[in-house]
Legacy VTK file of the C-alpha trace (Angstrom):
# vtk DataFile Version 3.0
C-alpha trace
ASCII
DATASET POLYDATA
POINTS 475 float
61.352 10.721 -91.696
62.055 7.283 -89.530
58.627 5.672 -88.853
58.131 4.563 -85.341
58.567 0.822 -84.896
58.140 -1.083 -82.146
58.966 -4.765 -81.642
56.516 -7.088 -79.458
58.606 -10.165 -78.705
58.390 -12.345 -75.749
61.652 -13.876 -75.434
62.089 -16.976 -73.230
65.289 -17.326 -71.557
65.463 -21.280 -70.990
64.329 -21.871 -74.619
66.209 -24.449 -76.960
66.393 -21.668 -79.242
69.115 -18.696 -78.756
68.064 -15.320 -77.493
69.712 -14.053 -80.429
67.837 -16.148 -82.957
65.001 -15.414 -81.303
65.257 -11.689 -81.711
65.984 -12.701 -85.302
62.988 -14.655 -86.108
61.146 -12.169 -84.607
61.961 -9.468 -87.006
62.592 -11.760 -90.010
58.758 -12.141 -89.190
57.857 -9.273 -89.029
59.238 -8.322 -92.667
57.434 -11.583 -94.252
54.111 -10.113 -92.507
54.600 -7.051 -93.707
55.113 -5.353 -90.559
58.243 -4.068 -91.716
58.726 -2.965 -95.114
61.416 -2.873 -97.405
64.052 0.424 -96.413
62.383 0.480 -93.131
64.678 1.478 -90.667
65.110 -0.587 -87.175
65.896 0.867 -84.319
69.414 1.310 -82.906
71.035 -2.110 -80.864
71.227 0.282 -78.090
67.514 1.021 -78.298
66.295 -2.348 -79.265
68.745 -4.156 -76.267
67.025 -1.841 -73.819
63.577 -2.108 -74.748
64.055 -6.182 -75.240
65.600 -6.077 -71.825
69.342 -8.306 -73.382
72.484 -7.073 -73.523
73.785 -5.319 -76.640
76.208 -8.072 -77.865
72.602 -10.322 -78.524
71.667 -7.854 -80.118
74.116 -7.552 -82.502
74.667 -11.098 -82.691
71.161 -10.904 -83.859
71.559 -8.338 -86.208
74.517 -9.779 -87.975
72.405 -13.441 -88.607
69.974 -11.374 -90.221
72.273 -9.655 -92.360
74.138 -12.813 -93.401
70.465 -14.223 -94.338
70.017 -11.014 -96.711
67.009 -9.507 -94.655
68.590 -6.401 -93.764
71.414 -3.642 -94.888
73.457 -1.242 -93.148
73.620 1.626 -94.086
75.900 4.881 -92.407
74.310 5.134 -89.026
71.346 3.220 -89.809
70.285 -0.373 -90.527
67.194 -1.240 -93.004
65.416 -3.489 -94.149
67.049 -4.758 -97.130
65.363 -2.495 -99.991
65.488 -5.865 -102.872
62.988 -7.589 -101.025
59.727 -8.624 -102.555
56.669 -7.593 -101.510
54.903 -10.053 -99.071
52.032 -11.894 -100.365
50.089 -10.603 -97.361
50.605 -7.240 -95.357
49.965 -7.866 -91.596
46.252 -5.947 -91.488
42.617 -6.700 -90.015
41.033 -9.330 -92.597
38.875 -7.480 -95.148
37.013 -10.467 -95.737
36.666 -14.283 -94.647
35.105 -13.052 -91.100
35.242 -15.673 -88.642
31.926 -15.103 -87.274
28.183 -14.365 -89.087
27.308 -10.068 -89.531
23.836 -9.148 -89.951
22.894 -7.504 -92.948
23.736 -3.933 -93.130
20.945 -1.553 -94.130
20.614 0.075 -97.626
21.308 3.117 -97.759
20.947 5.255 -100.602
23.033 8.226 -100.994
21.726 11.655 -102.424
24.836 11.959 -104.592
28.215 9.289 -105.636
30.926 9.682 -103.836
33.511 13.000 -104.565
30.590 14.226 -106.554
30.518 18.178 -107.797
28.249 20.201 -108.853
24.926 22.246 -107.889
23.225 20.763 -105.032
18.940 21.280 -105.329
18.667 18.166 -103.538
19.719 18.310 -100.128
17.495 21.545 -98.262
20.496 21.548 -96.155
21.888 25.162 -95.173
24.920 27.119 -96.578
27.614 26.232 -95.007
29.619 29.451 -96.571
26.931 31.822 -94.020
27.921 29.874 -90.827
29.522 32.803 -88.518
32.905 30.699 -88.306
34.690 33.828 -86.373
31.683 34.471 -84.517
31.656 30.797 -83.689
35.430 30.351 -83.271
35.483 33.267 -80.102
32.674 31.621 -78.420
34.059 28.445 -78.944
37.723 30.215 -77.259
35.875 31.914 -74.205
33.788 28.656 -73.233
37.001 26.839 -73.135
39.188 29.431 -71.267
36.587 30.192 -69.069
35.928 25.990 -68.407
38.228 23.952 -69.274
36.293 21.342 -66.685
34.662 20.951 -70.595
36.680 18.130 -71.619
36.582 16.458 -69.001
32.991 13.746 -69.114
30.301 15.243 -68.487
26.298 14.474 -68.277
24.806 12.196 -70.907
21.995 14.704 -70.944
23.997 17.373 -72.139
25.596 20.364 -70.536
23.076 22.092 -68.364
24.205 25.750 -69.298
23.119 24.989 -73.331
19.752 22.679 -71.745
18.890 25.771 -70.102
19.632 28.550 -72.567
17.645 26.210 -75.128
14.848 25.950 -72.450
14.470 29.411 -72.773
14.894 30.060 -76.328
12.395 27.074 -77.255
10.027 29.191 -74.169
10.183 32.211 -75.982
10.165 31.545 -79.731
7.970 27.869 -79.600
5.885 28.633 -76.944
6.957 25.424 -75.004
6.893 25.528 -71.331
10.141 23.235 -71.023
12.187 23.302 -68.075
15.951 22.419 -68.872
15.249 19.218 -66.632
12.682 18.092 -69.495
15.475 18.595 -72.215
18.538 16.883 -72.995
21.012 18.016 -75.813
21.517 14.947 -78.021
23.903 14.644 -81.598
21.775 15.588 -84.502
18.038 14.674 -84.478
18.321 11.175 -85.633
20.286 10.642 -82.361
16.903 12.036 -80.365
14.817 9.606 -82.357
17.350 6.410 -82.186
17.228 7.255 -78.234
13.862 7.812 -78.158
12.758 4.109 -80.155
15.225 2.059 -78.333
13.202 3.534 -74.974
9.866 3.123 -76.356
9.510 0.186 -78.428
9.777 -3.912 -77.931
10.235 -5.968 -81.188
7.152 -6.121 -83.195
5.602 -2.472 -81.843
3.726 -1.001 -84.945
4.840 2.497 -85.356
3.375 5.190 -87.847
5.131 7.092 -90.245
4.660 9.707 -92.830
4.337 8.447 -96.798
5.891 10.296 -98.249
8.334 10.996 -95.507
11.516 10.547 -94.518
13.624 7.280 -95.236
16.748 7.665 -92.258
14.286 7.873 -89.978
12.579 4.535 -91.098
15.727 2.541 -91.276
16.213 4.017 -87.259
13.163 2.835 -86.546
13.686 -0.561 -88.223
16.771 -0.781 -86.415
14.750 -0.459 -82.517
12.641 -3.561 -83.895
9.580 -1.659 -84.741
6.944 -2.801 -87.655
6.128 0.479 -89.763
2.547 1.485 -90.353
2.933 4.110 -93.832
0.206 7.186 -93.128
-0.814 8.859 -95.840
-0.171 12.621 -95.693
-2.293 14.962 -98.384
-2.229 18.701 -98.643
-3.161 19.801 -95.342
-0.230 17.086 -93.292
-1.025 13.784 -91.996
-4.050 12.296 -92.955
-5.663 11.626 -88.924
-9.262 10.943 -89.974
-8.859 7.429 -90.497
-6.235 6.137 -87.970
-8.328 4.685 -85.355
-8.962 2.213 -87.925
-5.081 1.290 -88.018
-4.794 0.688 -84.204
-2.949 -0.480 -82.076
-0.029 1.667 -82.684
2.843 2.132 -80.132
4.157 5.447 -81.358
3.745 8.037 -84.426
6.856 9.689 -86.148
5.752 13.503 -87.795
6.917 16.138 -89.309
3.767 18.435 -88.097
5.164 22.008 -88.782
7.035 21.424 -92.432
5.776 17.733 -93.409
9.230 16.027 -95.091
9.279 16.211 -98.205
6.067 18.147 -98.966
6.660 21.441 -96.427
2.964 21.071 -96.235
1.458 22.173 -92.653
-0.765 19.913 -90.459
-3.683 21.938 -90.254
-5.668 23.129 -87.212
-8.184 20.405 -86.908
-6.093 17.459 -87.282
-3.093 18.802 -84.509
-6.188 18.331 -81.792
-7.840 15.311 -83.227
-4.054 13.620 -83.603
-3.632 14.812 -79.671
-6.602 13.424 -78.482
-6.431 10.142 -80.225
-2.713 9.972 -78.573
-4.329 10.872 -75.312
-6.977 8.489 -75.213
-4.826 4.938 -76.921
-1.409 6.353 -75.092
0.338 6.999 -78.186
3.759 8.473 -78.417
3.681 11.208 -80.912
7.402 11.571 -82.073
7.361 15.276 -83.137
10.030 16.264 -85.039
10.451 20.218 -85.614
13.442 20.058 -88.014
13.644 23.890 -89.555
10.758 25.627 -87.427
13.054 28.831 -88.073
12.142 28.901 -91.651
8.787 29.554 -92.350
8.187 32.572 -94.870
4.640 32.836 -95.133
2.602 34.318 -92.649
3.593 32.975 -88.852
4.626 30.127 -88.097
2.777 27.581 -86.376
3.465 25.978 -82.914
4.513 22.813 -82.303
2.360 19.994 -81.366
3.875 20.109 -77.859
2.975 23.436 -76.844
-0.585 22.018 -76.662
0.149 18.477 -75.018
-1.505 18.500 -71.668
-1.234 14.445 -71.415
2.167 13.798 -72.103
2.360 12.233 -75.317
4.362 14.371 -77.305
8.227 13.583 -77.722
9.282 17.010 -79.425
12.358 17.092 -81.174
14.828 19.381 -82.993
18.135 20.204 -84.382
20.526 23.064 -84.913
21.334 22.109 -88.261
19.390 23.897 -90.012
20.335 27.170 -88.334
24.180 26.656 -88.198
25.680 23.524 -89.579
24.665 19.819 -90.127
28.393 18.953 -89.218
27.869 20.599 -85.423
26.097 17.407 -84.512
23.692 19.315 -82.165
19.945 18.438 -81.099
17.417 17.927 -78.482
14.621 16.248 -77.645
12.241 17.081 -74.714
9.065 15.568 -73.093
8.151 14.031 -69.588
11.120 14.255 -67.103
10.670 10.636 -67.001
11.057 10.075 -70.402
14.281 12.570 -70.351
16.301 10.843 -67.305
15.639 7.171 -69.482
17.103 8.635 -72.538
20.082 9.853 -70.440
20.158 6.571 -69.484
20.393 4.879 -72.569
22.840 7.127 -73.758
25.291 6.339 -71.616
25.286 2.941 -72.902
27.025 3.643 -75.551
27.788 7.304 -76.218
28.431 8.452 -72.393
27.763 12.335 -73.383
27.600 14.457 -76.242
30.498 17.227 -77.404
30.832 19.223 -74.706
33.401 21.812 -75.621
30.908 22.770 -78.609
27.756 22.266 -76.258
29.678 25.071 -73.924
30.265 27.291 -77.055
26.642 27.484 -78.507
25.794 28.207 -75.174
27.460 31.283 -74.845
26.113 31.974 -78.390
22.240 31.294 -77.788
23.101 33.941 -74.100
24.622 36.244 -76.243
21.589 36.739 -78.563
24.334 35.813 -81.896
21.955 32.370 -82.663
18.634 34.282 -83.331
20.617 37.218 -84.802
21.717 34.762 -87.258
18.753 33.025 -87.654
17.125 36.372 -88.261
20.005 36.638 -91.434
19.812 33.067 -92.764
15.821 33.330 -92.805
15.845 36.671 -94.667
18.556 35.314 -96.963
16.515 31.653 -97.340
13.218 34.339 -98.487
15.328 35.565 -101.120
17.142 31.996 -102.530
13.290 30.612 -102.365
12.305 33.095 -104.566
14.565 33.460 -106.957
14.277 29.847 -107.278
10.559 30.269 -108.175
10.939 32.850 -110.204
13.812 31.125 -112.284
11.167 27.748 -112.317
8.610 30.185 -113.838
10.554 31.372 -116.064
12.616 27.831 -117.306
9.991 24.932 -116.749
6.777 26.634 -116.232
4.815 23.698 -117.863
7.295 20.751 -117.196
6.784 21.681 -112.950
4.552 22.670 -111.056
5.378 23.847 -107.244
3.039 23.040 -104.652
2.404 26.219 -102.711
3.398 25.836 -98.824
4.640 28.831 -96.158
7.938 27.281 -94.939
10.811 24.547 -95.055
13.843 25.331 -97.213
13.181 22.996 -99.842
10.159 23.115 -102.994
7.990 20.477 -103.482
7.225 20.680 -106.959
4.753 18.120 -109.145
6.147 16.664 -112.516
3.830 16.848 -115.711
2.043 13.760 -117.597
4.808 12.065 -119.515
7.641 13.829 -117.790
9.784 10.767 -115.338
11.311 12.373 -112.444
13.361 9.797 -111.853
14.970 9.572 -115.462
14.840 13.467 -115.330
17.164 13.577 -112.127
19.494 10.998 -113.557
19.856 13.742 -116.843
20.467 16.489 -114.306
22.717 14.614 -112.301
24.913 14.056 -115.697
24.608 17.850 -116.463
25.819 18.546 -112.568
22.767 19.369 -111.016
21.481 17.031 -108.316
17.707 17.037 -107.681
15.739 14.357 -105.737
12.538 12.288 -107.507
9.606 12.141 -105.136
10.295 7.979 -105.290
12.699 8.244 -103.078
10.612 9.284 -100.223
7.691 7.276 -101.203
7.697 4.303 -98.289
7.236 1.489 -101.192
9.191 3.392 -103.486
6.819 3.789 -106.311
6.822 5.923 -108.935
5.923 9.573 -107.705
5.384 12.730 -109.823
7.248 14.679 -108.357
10.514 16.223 -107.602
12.536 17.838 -104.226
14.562 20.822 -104.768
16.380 22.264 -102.006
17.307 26.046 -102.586
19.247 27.028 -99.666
22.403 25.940 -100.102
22.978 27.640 -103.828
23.169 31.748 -104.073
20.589 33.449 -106.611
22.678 33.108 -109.172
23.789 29.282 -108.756
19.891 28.977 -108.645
18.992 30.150 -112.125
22.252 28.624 -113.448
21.151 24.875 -111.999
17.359 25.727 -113.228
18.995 26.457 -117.062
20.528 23.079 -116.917
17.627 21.396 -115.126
15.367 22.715 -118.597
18.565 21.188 -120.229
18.442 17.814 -118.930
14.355 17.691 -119.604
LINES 1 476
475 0 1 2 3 4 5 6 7 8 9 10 11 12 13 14 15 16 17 18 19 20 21 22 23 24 25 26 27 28 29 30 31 32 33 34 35 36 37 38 39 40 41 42 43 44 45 46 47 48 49 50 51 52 53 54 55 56 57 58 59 60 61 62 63 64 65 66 67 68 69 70 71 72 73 74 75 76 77 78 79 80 81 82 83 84 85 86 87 88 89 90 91 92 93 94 95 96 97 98 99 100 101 102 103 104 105 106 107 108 109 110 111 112 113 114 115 116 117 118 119 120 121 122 123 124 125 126 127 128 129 130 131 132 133 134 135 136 137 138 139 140 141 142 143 144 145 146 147 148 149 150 151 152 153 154 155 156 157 158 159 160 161 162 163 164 165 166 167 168 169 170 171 172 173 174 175 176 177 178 179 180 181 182 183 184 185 186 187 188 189 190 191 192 193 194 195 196 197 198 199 200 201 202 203 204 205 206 207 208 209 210 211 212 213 214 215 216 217 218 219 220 221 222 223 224 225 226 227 228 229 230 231 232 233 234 235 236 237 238 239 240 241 242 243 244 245 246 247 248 249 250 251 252 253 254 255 256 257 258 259 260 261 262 263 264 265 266 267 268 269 270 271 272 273 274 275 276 277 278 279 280 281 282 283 284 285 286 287 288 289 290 291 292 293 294 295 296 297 298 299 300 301 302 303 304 305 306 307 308 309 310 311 312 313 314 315 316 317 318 319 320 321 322 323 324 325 326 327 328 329 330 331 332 333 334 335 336 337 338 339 340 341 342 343 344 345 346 347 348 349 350 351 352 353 354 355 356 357 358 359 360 361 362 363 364 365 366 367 368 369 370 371 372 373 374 375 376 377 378 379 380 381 382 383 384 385 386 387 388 389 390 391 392 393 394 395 396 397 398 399 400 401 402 403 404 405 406 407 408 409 410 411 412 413 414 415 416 417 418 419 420 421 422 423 424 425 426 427 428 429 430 431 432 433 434 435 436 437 438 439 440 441 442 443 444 445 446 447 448 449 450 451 452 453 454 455 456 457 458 459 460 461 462 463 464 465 466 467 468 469 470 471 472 473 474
């Protein structure tokens, strides 16, 4: 197949220089740049004279110097670039280094896995992307576009009202929050919610609280809006509240109130009104995120903290993620309609709106009752994968782990023994193609933690007891 070529030359008629040899130079150019490569083929003289705006004849006069210089063969019908030519000792590309102006540094991240890696994933608590009702999905996805194809055209920054307001009522119904889909706005993933929701809130320097352990993307968002991070201890009943006063001033609090990241642990009773009322009373934003409220197994679930904010403090925030797919990109975050309209704002800045067409097509699945039918599914499915995963850790590593007991969250938080390193341990199991995460990693100085993170719901039953077996392997 011919590739497409194109040749940008300004030619200047009352030049020194011929037009002819400047058409020549300018492709002779090109090949030393590496614009052109060797057997490339140029376009016809009749094609090149027209888009160059010459006659033919320069053309060809042009053509002919080039070939008596050796930079290009004819061929029948076509003329290349001649195919004996070295390579050039630079291809015509954007610099990959020697930048001509200063970067910041770029964060550190740290990946769960290498790159192109295989194997079991117990890592992650990320859903199964083989249950995601693709045909279900696909129709839904057909009828919101035949029925509006207005879709991809722009839209609000907020989000398109018909998923705001079927999400309104599903968050009414199931969460118990009286939200209005004025006080909502659909945003990509919930990292997006909080990124919006620190670059509104915070000035350089703001001290912000966070879970320890918690959740590290988060932090480095939060970094990134200029905030100074306050670590809160969280212990078996959630964030630890009693003894933030003495921490003060802070300009915000991230939480994971419902299933604490990593621990799944639930902030208890007690603490949700003492955290409200200290919010209240020092106007705190409390950054509530509600991640996988779908999968608690354990008695009922709890509500969030902002089904009892009466002040305004709470910025409550979810995904779809966890119920569908990660790679759907969908969220929300609601709160004050104030609050809303300046993260609409911000938005725009730099993202303009969200992805409508698949905004319009979850829509129609939330009003057609097919999102809590399949959250109904995944959660009974999630029951089972969670306990065949205990069951297969009782069986396996009954002294080498020990599970801390919570109700919900798709993941296990599970403490390591005396003498057993979790982090060496996870480097074994990596080799042996199970991934598993050591508590470390979500430790906010990154010290040594006994523990481990294994995520069950993206492995079947039998891919459970199968990473477990190698897991006892790797110990």
């Amino acid at each position: 197949m011919v590739r497409a070529w194109t040749f940008p030359l300004a030619l200047e008629a009352a030049a020194t220089e011929p037009l002819f040899l400047q058409i020549a130079r300018g492709i002779s150019g090109d090949v030393q740049r590496g614009r052109l490569r060797a057997g490339d083929a140029l376009p016809g003289s009749r094609t090149l004279a027209a888009e160059l705006g010459v006659h033919r004849n320069t053309v060809l006069a042009a053509l002919r110097e080039l070939a008596a210089e050796g930079w290009i063969e004819a061929e029948a019908r076509t003329t290349r670039v001649a195919r004996d030519l070295p390579a050039p000792a630079g291809r015509a590309r954007l610099p990959k280094s020697g930048l001509g102006f200063d970067l910041t540094p770029p964060p550190q991240i740290a990946e769960l896995a290498p790159p192109g890696w295989r194997g079991l994933d117990l890592a992650g608590g990320l859903p199964d992307p083989r249950l995601i009702p693709v045909d279900e999905l696909g129709r839904a996805l057909r009828r919101a576009l035949k029925a509006r194809p207005t879709l991809l055209d722009y839209g609000s920054p907020l989000g398109e009202p018909r998923l705001r307001a079927a999400l309104a009522s599903l968050l009414g119904e199931v969460r118990g929050l009286a939200c209005p889909p004025e006080q909502l706005m659909i945003t990509s993933g919930s990292l997006q919610a909080v990124d919006l929701a620190a670059r509104c809130l915070f000035r350089p320097g703001d001290r912000v609280g966070v879970e320890d352990p918690g959740y590290p993307p988060v932090w480095q968002t939060l970094r990134a809006a200029g905030a100074e991070l306050v670590p809160l201890p969280v212990d078996g009943e959630g964030l630890c509240v009693e003894n933030l006063e003495a921490l003060l001033p802070l300009r915000a609090i991230y939480l994971t109130p419902h299933h604490q990241f990593p621990t799944t642990v639930t902030l208890g009773a007690a603490r949700r009104m003492r955290l409200l009322e200290l919010a209240r009373r020092h106007r705190i934003a409390l950054l509530e995120d509600d991640y996988d409220f779908e999968f608690h197994f354990e008695g009922r679930p709890v509500l969030p903290l902002a089904s009892g904010d009466t002040a305004g403090v709470v910025v409550y925030m979810g995904t779809l993620s966890k119920i569908l797919a990660p790679g759907l990109r969908l969220g929300w975050v609601a709160g004050p309609k104030a609050l809303v309209e300046a993260l609409g704002a911000q938005r725009r800045m730099g993202d303009l709106h969200g992805n409508r067409v698949m905004e319009g097509a979850v829509a129609e699945f939330i009003e057609d009752g097919l999102l809590q039918r399949h959250a109904r599914k995944m959660r009974r499915i999630y029951a089972e994968r969670r306990e065949a995963l205990l069951e297969a850790l009782d069986r396996h590593l009954p002294g080498p782990l020990e599970v801390v007991p919570t109700g919900g969250g798709l993941s296990l938080w599970a403490r390591t023994a005396p003498g057993v390193d979790p982090a060496a341990w996870a480097t074994r199991a990596q080799a042996a193609g199970v991934l598993v995460m050591p508590g470390r990693r979500f430790d906010f100085q990154g010290r040594k933690v006994p523990f481990l993170r294994l995520g069950f719901a993206a492995l079947a039953p039998k891919e459970i007891r199968e990473a477990v077996r190698r897991l006892q392997e790797a110990l």
